[in-house]
C-alpha positions in Angstrom: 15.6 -26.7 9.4 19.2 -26.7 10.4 21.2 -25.2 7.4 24.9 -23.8 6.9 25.0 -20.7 5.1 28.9 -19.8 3.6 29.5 -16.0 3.6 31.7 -16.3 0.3 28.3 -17.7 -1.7 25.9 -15.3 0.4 24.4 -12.6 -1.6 25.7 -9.8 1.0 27.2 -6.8 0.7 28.4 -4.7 4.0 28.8 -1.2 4.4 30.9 0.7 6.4 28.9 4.1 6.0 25.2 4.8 7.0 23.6 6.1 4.1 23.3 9.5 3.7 19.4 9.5 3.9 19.2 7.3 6.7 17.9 8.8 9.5 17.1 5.8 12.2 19.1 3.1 13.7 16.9 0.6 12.3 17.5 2.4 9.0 21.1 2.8 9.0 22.5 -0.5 9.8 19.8 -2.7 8.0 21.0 -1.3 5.1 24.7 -1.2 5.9 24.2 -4.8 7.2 22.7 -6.2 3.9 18.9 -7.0 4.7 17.3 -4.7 2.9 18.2 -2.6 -0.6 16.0 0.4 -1.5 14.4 0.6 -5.0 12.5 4.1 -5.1 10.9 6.1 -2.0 8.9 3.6 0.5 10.1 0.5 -1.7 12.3 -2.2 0.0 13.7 -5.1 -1.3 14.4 -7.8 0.8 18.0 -9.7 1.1 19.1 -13.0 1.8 19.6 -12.3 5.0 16.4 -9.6 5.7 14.1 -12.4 4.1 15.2 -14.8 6.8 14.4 -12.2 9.5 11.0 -11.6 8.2 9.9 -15.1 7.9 11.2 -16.2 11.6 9.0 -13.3 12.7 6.1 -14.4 10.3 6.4 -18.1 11.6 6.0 -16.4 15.1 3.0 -14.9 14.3 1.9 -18.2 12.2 2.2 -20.0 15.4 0.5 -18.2 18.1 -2.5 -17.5 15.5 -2.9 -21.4 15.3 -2.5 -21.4 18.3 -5.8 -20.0 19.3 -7.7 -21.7 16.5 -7.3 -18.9 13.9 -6.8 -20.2 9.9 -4.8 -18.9 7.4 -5.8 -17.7 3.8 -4.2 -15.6 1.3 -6.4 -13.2 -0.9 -5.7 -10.9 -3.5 -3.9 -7.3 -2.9 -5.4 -5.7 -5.9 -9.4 -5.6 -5.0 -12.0 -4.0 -6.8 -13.6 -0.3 -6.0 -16.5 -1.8 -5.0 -16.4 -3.3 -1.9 -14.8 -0.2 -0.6 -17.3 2.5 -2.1 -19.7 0.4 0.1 -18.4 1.1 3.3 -17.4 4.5 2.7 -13.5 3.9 2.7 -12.7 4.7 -0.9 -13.4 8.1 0.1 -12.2 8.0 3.7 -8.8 7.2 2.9 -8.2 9.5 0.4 -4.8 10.2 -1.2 -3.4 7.3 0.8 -4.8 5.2 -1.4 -3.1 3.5 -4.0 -6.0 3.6 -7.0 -5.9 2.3 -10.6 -7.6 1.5 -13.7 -7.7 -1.4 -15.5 -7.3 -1.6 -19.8 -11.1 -1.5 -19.9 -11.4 1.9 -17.6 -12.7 -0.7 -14.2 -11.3 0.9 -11.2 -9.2 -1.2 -8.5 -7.1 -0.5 -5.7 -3.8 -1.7 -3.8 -5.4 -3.3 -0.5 -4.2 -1.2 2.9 -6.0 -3.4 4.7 -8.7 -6.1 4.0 -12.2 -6.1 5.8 -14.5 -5.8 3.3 -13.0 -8.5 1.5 -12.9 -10.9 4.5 -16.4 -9.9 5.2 -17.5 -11.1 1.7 -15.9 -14.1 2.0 -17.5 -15.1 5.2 -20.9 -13.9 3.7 -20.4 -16.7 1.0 -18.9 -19.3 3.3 -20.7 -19.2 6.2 -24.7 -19.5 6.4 -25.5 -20.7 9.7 -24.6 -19.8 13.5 -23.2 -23.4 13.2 -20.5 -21.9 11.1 -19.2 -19.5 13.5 -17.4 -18.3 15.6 -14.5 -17.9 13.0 -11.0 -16.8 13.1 -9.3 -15.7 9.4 -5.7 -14.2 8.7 -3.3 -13.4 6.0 -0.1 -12.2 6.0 0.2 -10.3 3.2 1.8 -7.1 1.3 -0.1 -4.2 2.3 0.0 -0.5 0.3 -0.2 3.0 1.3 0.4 5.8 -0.4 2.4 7.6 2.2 3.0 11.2 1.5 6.5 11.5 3.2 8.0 7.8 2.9 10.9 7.5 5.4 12.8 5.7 8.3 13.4 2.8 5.6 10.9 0.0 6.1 9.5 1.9 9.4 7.4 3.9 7.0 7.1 2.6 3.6 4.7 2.8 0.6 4.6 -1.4 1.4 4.8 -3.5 3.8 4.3 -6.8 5.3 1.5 -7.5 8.2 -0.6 -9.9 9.3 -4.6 -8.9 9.7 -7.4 -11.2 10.8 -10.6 -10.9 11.6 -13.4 -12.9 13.9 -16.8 -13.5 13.2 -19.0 -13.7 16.0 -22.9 -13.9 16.3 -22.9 -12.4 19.6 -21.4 -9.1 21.4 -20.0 -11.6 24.3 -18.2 -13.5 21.5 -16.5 -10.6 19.9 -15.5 -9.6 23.2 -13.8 -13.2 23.8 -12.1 -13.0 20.3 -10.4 -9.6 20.9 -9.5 -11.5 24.8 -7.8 -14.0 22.4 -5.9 -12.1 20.0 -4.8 -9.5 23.0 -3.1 -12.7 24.7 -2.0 -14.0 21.4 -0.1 -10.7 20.4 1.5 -10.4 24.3 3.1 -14.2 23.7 4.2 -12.9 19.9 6.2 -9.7 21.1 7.4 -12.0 24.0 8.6 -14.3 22.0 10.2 -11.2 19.4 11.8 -9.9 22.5 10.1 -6.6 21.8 9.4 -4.7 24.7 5.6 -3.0 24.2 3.1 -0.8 25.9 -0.6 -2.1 25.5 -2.3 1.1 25.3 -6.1 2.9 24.7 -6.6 3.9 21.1 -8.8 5.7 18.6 -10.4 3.5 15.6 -10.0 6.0 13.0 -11.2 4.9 9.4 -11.4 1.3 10.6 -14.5 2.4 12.5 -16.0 0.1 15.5 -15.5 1.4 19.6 -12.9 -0.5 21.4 -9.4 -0.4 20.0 -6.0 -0.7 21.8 -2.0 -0.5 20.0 0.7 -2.3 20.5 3.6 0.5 20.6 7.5 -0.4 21.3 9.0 1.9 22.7 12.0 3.8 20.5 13.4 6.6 19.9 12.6 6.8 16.3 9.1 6.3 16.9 6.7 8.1 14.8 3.4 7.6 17.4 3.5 9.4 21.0 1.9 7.8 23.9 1.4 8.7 27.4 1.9 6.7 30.4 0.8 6.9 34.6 3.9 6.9 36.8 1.6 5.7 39.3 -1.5 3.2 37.5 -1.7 1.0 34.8 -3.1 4.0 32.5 -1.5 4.3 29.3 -2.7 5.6 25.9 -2.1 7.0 22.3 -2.1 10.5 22.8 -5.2 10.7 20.4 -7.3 8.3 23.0 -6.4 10.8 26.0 -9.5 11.9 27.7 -10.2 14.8 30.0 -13.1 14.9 32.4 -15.8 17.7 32.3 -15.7 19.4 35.5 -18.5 22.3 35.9 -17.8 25.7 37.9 -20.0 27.8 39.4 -20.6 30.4 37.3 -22.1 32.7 39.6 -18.3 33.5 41.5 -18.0 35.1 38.4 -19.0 38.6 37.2 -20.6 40.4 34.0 -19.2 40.1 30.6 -16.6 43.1 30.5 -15.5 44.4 27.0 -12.0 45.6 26.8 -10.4 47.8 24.6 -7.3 45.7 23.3 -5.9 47.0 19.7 -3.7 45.1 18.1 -3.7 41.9 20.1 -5.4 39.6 17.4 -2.6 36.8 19.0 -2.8 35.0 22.3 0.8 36.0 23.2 0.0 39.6 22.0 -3.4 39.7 24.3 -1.9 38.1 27.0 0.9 40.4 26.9 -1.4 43.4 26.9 -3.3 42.4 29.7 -0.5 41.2 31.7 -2.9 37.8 32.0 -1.4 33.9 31.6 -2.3 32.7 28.5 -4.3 30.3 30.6 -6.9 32.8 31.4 -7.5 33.6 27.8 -10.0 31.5 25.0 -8.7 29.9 22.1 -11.4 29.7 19.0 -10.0 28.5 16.0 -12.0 28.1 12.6 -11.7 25.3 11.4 -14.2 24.2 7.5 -15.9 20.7 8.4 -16.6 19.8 4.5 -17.0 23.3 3.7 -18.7 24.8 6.8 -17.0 27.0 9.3 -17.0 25.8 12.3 -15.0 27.1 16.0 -13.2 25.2 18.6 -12.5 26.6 21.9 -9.4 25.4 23.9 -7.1 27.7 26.6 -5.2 29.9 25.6 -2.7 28.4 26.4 -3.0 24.7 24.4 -3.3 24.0 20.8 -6.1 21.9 19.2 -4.5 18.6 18.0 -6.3 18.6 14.7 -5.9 14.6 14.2 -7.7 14.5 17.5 -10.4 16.9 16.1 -10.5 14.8 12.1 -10.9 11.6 14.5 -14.1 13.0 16.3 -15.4 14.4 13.2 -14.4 11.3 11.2 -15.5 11.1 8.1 -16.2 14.3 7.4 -12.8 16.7 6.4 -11.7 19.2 8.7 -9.5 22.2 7.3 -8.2 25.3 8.3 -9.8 28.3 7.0 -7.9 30.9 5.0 -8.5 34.4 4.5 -10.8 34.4 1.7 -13.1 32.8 4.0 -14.1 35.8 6.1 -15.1 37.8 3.2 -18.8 38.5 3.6 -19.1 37.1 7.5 -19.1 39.9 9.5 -19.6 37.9 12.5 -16.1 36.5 12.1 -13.7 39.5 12.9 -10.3 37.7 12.4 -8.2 37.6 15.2 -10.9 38.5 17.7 -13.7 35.9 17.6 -15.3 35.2 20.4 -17.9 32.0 21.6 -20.6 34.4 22.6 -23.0 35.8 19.5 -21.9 32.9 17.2 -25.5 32.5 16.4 -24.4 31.1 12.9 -21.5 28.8 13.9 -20.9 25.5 15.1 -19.0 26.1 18.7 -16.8 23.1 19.4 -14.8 22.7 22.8 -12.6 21.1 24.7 -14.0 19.6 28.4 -11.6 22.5 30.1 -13.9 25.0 28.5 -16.6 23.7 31.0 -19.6 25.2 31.9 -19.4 27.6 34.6 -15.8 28.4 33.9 -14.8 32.5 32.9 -12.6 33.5 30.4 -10.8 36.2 28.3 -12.3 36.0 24.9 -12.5 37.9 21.3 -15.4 40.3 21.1 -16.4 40.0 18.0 -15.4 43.6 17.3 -11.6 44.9 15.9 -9.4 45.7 18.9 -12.0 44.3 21.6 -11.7 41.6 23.8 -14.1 40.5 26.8 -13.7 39.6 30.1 -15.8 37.7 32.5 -17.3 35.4 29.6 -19.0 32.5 31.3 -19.3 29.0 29.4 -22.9 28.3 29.7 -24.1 31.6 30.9 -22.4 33.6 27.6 -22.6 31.2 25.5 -23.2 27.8 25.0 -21.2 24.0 23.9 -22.6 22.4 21.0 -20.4 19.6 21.2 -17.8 18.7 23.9 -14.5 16.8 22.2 -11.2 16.4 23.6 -8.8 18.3 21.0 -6.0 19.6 22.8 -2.4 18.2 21.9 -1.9 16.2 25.2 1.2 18.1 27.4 3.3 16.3 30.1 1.7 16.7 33.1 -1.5 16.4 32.2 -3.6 14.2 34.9 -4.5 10.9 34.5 -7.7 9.9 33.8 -8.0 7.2 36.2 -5.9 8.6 39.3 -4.8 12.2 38.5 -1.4 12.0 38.5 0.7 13.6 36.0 1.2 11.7 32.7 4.5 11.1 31.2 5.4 11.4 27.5 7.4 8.4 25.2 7.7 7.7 21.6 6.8 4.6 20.1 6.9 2.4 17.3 3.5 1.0 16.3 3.8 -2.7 16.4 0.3 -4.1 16.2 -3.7 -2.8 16.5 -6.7 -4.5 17.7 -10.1 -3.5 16.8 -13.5 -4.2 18.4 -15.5 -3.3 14.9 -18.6 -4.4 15.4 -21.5 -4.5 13.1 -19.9 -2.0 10.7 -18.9 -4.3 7.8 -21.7 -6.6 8.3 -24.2 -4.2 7.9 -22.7 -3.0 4.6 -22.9 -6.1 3.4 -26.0 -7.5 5.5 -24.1 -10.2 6.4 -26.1 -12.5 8.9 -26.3 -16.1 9.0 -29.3 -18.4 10.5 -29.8 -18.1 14.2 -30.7 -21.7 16.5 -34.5 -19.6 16.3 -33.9 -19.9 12.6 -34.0 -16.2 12.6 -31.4 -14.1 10.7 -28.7 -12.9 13.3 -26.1 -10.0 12.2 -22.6 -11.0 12.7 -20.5 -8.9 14.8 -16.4 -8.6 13.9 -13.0 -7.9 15.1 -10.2 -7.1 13.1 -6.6 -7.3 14.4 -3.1 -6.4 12.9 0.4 -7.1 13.5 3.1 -5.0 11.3 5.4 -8.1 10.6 7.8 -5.9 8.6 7.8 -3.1 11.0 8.1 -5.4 13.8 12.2 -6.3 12.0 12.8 -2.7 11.9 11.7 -1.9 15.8 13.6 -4.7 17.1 16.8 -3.1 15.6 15.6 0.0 16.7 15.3 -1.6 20.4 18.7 -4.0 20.2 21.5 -2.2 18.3 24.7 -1.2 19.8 27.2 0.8 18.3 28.5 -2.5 16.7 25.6 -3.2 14.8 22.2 -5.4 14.9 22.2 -7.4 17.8 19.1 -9.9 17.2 17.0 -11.9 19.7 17.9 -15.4 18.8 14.2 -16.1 18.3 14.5 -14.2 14.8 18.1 -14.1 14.1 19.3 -15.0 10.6 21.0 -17.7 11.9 22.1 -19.4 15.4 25.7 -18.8 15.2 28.2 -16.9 13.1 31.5 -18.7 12.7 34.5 -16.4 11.4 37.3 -17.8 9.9 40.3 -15.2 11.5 43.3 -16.6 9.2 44.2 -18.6 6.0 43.5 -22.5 5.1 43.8 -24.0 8.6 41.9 -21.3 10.4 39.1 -21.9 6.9 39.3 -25.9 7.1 38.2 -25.9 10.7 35.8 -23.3 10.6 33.9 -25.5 7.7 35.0 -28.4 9.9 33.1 -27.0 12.7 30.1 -25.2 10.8 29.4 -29.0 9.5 29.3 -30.5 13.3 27.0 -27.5 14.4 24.6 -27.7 11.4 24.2 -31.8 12.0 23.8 -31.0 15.7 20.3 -29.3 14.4 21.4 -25.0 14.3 21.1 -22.8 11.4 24.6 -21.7 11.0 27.0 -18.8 8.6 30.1 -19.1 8.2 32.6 -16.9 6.9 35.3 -18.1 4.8 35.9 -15.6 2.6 38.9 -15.8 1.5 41.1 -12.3 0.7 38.7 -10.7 3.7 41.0 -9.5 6.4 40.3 -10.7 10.2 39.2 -7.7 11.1 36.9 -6.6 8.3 35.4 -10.1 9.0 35.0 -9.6 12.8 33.4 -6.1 12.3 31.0 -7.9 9.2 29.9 -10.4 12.5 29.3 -8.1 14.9 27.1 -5.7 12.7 25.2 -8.4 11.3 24.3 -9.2 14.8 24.0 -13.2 14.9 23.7 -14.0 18.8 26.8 -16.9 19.4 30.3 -15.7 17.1 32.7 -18.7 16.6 36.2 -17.8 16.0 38.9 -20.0 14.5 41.4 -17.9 15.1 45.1 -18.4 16.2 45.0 -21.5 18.4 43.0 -23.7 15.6 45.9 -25.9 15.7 45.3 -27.0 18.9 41.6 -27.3 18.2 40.4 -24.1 20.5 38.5 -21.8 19.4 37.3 -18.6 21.0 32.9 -18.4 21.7 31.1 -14.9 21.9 28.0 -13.5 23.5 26.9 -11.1 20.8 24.8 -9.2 23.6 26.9 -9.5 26.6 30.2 -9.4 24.6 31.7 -12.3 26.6 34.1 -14.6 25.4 35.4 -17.9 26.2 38.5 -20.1 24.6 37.1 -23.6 25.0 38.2 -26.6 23.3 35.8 -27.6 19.6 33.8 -30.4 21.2 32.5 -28.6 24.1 31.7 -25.2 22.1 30.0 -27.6 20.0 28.2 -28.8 22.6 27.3 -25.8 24.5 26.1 -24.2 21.6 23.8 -27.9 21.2 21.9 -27.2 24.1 
């Protein structure tokens, strides 16, 4: 609805310093623009002008999730233990978690996201195949208990998003859901104006086996993805696989012991041997819910240990300390090595392949071995990817070398499958009248973070510089004098709110011209009107926000162009 907003009754207060915790664009000038206030760590109030922002990008998302038949709800944020406890995820989440008690000792929690509460719902609504396929959402506050809130609303302790989640009775339908959401979330970051990478992902706690986010690119992004140069290949850096690629292990010969002493490093053994740190084999202990465990990368990588916690989800993964070689003499510390690890789980990355030779620990203080075969010495419980994923590594689908970028998450699509159902047996009647299990999706779009990346992706060194899709308001009209400059700057905010735009104006009065110009371009409206010093002869001076073109043209005909 067109409306005409005047500055001097606007709750907005501009400042001309970032604040001294802010360490983001996005951070800094919302904040010095007047969206958003702070109220403790990871708790953001929302200003006139924020709240705008965040409902023009909600009524995006609204639209393109009607759009593909999907129907809106609203439950509750505070949900009982219960559900949770069911599927596992009161534990999985663990100190994220926002948990509470009620006056009679019941416990609760703050919702981070909502699947066995949709689940539930559908269980009691919907009895028959006739009943599905169904599309629900919300847009809703969400809680986490972050450990390190910052980056303003990029990382906070709450935050808007919308979830939803599909109910099929078939694999084929999920599969056609998720096709539906992935082309509903393209059109919404279109529309945004956010530019996005669609890339592979892990599922983490939400469980299920396909997944892809929605990352825009930023600087102050917090997730790092990779990218081919030369295919369409891109994923979280978590999703990165490596394939195993066996050697013949009989170019190689026997295991040699070394005498190395005081090399319980890889730097330190490499050094010593005058070897790459490439030749040499990484084992790091690591407790999986208490029990020791190794991993074996090169020497020369380091285990990504969210990588590892993903594979091994939901068990907890740990380092060990020192306390935990006391009574394992099989672990000599600093000098373990795969082979004779009779009591240990031996984990590995795919470059630890069988057939391949390396420079290990021997088990013994000061020794080392040489000519230690994967598969002949020793063998690979378990093969996971786990090393931190390096520029340059090749692609999985061509081999070329991957490049690095930071990213914002923006949204997160989920394949989930019969996870939540079985927790809750949901199934409804089959056309056989047989009971079928219902298969899900769940999908997410970080509404509030989505305000927050598109500063991060549009600000100059004015200011916010906002995609007219989700700007405050169409045009900012500054009133650059006293009462004539003021009357026709009313005068022309009027014409331009009848002609059907959403419109601030500034008529402050006591506000200089330039305080008032540097207010306009920092709040980042896309069209600036100025009345300025040719008012009397009914000109007035138009400005590209973006661009930073400007035009004198007569009232009627900026009227009109802006009308278009």
């Amino acid at each position: 609805m067109a409306q005409v907003q005047r500055m001097s009754r606007l709750m907005v207060k501009t400042l001309r310093d970032d604040p001294a915790d802010a360490e983001t664009l996005s951070h800094k000038l919302l904040v010095r623009a007047g969206y958003v206030r702070r109220n403790a760590a990871g708790i953001w109030s929302w200003l006139p002008l924020g709240k705008r922002v965040l409902e023009n990008v909600s009524r995006v998302v609204r639209e393109e999730m009607d759009a593909i038949g999907a129907q809106e709800v609203l439950l509750p944020a505070l949900l009982p233990k219960e559900p949770y406890e069911a599927t596992g995820r009161w534990d999985e989440y663990g100190a994220e978690l926002f948990r509470l008690k009620d006056r009679k000792g019941a416990e609760y929690l703050l919702g981070p996201t909502h699947e066995e509460i949709f689940t539930q719902l559908v269980k009691d609504q919907c009895t028959s195949y006739k009943d599905l396929p169904v599309i629900l959402y919300q847009i809703q506050t969400k809680y986490r208990d972050e450990a390190r809130p910052r980056s303003g609303i990029l990382r906070g302790r709450e935050f808007q998003m919308k979830d939803s989640y599909s109910f099929d009775t078939t694999d084929e339908g999920l599969a056609e859901s998720y096709a539906l959401h992935r082309q509903a979330y393209v059109r919404i970051f279109e529309r945004l104006g956010l530019r996005h990478k669609i890339v592979s992902a892990v599922s983490g706690a939400m469980g299920g086996s396909a997944s892809e986010e929605f990352l825009a690119p930023a600087a102050a992004g917090e997730d790092t993805f990779v990218y081919c140069p030369s295919c369409d290949y891109a994923a979280n850096t978590e999703a990165v696989t490596f394939a195993l690629a066996p050697a013949d292990e009989a170019a190689h010969g026997p295991v040699e012991e070394l005498d190395t002493p005081d090399t319980p490093t890889i730097e330190t053994l490499a050094a010593h041997l005058g070897v790459p740190a490439s030749a040499t084999l990484k084992n790091l202990l690591v407790k999986v819910d208490g029990e020791i465990v190794a991993v074996g990368v090169p020497g020369d990588r380091e285990v990504d240990l969210g990588k590892l916690g993903d594979h091994l989800a939901p068990a907890t993964v740990e380092l060990v300390t020192a306390e935990d070689f006391t009574g394992r003499p099989d672990l000599v510390r600093g000098y373990v090595g795969p082979q004779g690890l009779d009591k240990v789980r031996y984990l590995a990355d795919p470059r630890v392949a069988p057939g391949t030779a390396w420079i290990t620990g021997a088990n013994k203080d000061g020794k080392h071995a040489r000519n230690v075969v994967a598969g002949r010495d020793f063998e690979v419980d378990d093969y996971l990817d786990v090393v931190v994923v390096e520029e340059g590594d090749p692609c999985p689908k061509c081999a070329t070398g991957l490049k690095l970028d930071r990213a914002i998450e923006i949204g997160h699509i989920f394949q989930l499958g019969r996870k939540y159902a079985d927790a809750f047996q949901l199934d409804v009647l089959g056309q056989n009248g047989k009971p079928v299990r219902v298969t899900m999706g769940s999908y997410g779009v970080g509404v509030s973070r989505a305000v927050a990346a598109l500063a991060e992706q549009t600000a100059d060194e004015q200011g916010l510089c906002w995609p007219a899709e989700i700007a405050p308001a169409d045009v900012h009209v500054v009133a650059a004098g006293k009462a004539l400059q003021t009357e026709l700057a009313l005068d022309v905010a009027e014409q331009l709110g009848a002609a059907g735009l959403r419109v601030l104006v500034d008529d402050r009065a006591g506000v200089s011209p330039g305080v008032k110009f540097t207010d306009a371009e920092l709040i980042g409206v896309p069209k600036i009107l100025v009345a300025g010093r040719r008012s009397g002869e009914g000109v007035v001076e138009l400005k590209d926000r973006r661009t930073g073109e400007r035009e004198e043209l007569p009232v009627a005909e900026a009227i009109a162009r802006l009308a278009r």
